[in-house]
N, C-alpha and C positions, 0 to 999 in steps of 0.2 A: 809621546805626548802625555802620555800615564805618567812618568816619573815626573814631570812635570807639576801636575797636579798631587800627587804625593809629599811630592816638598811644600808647596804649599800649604799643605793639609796638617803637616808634621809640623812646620814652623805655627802656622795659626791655633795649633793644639797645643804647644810650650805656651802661646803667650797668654791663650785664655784661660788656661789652667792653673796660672800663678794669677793673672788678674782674678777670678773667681773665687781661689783657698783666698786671696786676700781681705776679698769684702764677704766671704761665708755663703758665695753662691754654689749652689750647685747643679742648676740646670740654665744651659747657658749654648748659645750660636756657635760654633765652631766657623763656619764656612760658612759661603754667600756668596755665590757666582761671581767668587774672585776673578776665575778663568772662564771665558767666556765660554769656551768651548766643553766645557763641563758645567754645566748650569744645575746645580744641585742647591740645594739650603740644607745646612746639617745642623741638629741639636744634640748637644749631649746631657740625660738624663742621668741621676744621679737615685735611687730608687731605694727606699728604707724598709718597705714592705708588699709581697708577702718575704722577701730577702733583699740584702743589699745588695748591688749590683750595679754595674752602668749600662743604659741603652742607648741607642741612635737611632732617632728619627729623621730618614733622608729624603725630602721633598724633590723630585726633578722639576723644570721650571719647564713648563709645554716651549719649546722655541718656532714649534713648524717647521723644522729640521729633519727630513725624507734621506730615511735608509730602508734597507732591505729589514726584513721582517730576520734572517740569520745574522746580518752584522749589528743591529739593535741592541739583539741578545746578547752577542758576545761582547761588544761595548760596556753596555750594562753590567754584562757580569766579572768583564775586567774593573770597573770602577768599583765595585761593591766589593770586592778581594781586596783593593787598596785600602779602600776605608778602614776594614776590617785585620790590616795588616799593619798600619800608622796607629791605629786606637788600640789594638792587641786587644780584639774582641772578637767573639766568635761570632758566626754568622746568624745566630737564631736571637741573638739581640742586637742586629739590623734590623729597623725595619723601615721600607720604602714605600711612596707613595708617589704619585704622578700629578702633579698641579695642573691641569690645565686649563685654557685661559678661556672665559667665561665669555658667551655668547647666546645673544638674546636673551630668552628666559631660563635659560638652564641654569641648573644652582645643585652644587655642593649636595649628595645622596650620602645615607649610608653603605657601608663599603661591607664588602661580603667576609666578615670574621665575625662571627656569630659568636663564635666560642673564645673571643680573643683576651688574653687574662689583662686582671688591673691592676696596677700598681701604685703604691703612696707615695708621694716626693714633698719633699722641705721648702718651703721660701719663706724667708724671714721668721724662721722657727714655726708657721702653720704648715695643717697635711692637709694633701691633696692630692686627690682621683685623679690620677694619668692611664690613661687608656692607647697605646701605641699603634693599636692592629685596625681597630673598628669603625674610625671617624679618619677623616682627611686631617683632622688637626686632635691635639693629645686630651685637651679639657683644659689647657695652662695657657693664654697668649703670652711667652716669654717678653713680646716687645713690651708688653704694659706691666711690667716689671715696676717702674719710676714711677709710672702712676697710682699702681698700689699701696705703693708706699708714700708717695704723696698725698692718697684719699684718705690713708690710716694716722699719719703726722698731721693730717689737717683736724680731724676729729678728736685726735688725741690732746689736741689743745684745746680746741672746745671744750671738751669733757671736764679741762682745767678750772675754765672758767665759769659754766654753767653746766646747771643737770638738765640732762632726758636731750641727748642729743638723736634726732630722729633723721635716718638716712633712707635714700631710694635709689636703687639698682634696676635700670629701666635696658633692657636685653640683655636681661643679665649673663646669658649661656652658662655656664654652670657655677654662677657665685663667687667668682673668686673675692670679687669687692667686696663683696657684701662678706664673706671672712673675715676680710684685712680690718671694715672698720667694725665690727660687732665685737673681734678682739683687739681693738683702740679704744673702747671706752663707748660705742654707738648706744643708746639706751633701747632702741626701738628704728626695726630697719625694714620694709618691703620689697621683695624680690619681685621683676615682672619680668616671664618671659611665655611664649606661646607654649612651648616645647614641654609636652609629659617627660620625655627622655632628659631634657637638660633641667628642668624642676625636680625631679630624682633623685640628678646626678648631684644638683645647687646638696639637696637634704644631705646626700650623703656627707660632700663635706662639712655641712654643718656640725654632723655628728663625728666628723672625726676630730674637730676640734672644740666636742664638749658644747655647742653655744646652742642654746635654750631657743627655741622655736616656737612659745609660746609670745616671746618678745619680737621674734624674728620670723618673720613670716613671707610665707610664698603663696606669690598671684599668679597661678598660669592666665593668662590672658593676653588680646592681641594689643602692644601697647599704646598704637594708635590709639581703639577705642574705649581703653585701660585711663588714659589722659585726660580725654571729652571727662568724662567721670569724673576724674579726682577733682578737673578744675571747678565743674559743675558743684563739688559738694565743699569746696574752698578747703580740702586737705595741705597740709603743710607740711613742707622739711627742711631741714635746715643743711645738709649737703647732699644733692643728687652728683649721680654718674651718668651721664646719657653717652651710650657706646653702640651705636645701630649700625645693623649691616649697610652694606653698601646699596644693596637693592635682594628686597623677598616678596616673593609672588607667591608664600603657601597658602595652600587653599582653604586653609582655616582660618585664613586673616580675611576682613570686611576688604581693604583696599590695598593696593599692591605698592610695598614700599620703594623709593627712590630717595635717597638721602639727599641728592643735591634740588631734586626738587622739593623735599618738605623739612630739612632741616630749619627752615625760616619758622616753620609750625611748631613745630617738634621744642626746640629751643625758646620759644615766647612759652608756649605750656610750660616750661621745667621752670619756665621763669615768673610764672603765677602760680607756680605752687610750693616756691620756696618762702620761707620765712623772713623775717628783719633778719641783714647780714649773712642769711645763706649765702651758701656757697654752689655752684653748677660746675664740674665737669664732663667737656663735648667731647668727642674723639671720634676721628672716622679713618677707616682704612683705604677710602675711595681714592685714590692715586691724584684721580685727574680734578679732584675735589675744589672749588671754589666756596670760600664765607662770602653770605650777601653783606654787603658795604653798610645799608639801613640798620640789619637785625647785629653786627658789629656794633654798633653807634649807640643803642638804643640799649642794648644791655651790658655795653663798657666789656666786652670778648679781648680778653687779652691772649694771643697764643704764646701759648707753653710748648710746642712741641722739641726745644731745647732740652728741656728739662723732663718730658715723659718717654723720649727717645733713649734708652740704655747704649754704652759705648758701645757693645757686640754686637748691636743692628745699625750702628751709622754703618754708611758706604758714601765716602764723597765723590761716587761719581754717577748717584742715583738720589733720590726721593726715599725719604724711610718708611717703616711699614705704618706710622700713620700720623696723622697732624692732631692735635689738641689746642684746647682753648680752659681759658678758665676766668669765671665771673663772681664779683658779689654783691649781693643786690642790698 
């Protein structure tokens, strides 16, 4: 059954690897529980400093699937030799992680590699903090690949036709938007996210891409009551990104977040604090996610999730990793 999943891995490695030299990507899905029976998601990282190099980042998918504590092992460690035998990559730039599936209030910790090194990767010619060992996810969501590049082509023409285009990045987890549109032309951009570690992580890349943070500034703050605020003081912008978890319970937030319960809230705010002809992008990773039909109506929600879904995360025989929407007020 290994060889099986091998050929697969080999042929989906030729194909992503001409489709990405073609459009200049370089960190990109390899794999995605083609085969059920190996339930893996694999990324291939393409890495420009502190050297160049390629990594794997290999997710297992929790399936609830009961073996012995010795055949796990050797499963496992026969898979990770295949990987590492189809990509002709050595083992210490594998690295593995175990998804598992979220129940009740448990949420996503950090992972015990204290010491774990960081590396800079390319998307659309900006750098950016990947970190493979320490977090369940790298610093980069690949799938919002589309969207980046749609927040930065949207601004980019703005910028054409007027100055002082002001943007907001509302959970932000480490800035990548707020990159993409600061170098599109953004005149002035606010970062909100709870997180000292991922407000840090947003600076660093700031600075590895040169962009002035006296323009561009960061709100560690909970963005619930980050929003009450802004509407309160009639702040304005003219393209947000609203990208929230699914559901957070940290204890340094006022109320415990649920997107499918307060997206209705969450979305009227982004929607009173945007400008004439702003722009709003929603996005949520929730699976089993429903839009309210009203708050649809009310602020013209057209979804995009065609168009912010990248070809290397469809799977037509599944939901992709997340829906979007896009409005202009």
């Amino acid at each position: 059954m290994t060889d099986a999943f091998a050929n697969r891995l080999r042929k989906n490695l030729a194909h992503w690897k001409k489709w990405a030299r073609r459009r200049g990507i370089t960190c990109f899905r390899i794999y995605d529980r083609d085969i059920p029976q190996f339930p893996f998601a694999i990324d291939w990282y393409e890495t420009v400093s502190p050297r160049a190099e390629t990594h794997l980042h290999v997710q297992e998918i929790d399936t609830g699937w009961k073996m012995t504590d010795a055949d796990y092992t050797a499963w496992l460690n026969t898979v990770c030799e295949a990987i590492c035998g189809v990509c002709a990559l050595p083992a210490a730039q594998l690295h593995l992680k175990r998804r598992e599936r979220q129940r009740g209030t448990l949420q996503y910790e950090k992972l015990d590699h204290a010491a774990a090194e960081s590396f800079v990767i390319l998307e659309a010619g900006h750098r950016f903090e990947a970190n493979f060992d320490t977090y369940l996810d790298t610093g980069l969501f690949l799938d919002h690949r589309p969207m980046r590049a749609l927040v930065a082509e949207t601004i980019a023409e703005r910028a054409k036709r007027e100055a002082g285009t002001r943007f907001l990045n509302l959970f932000a987890y480490t800035g990548s938007f707020t990159v993409h549109a600061a170098l599109a032309g953004a005149s002035h951009s606010t970062t909100v996210d709870l997180s000292n570690t991922y407000q840090a992580w947003t600076a660093r890349n700031l600075a590895l891409n040169g962009i002035d943070t006296r323009r561009h500034t960061l709100a560690r703050a909970d963005v619930l009551a980050w929003l009450v605020q802004a509407v309160a003081s009639r702040e304005r912008y003219d393209v947000i990104v609203l990208d929230p978890p699914s559901f957070s319970n940290s204890k340094k937030m006022v109320e415990v977040l649920d997107v499918q319960r307060d997206h209705v809230g969450l979305v009227s705010q982004c929607g009173e604090l945007l400008a004439g002809g702003g722009e709003l992008f929603f996005s949520t990773n929730l699976r089993s996610f429903e839009l309210d039909p009203p708050l649809a109506q009310k602020w013209s929600l057209r979804e995009i999730t065609h168009q912010s879904v990248p070809e290397d995360f469809r799977r037509p025989s599944r939901r992709g990793p997340h829906r979007a929407w896009h409005t202009t007020i």
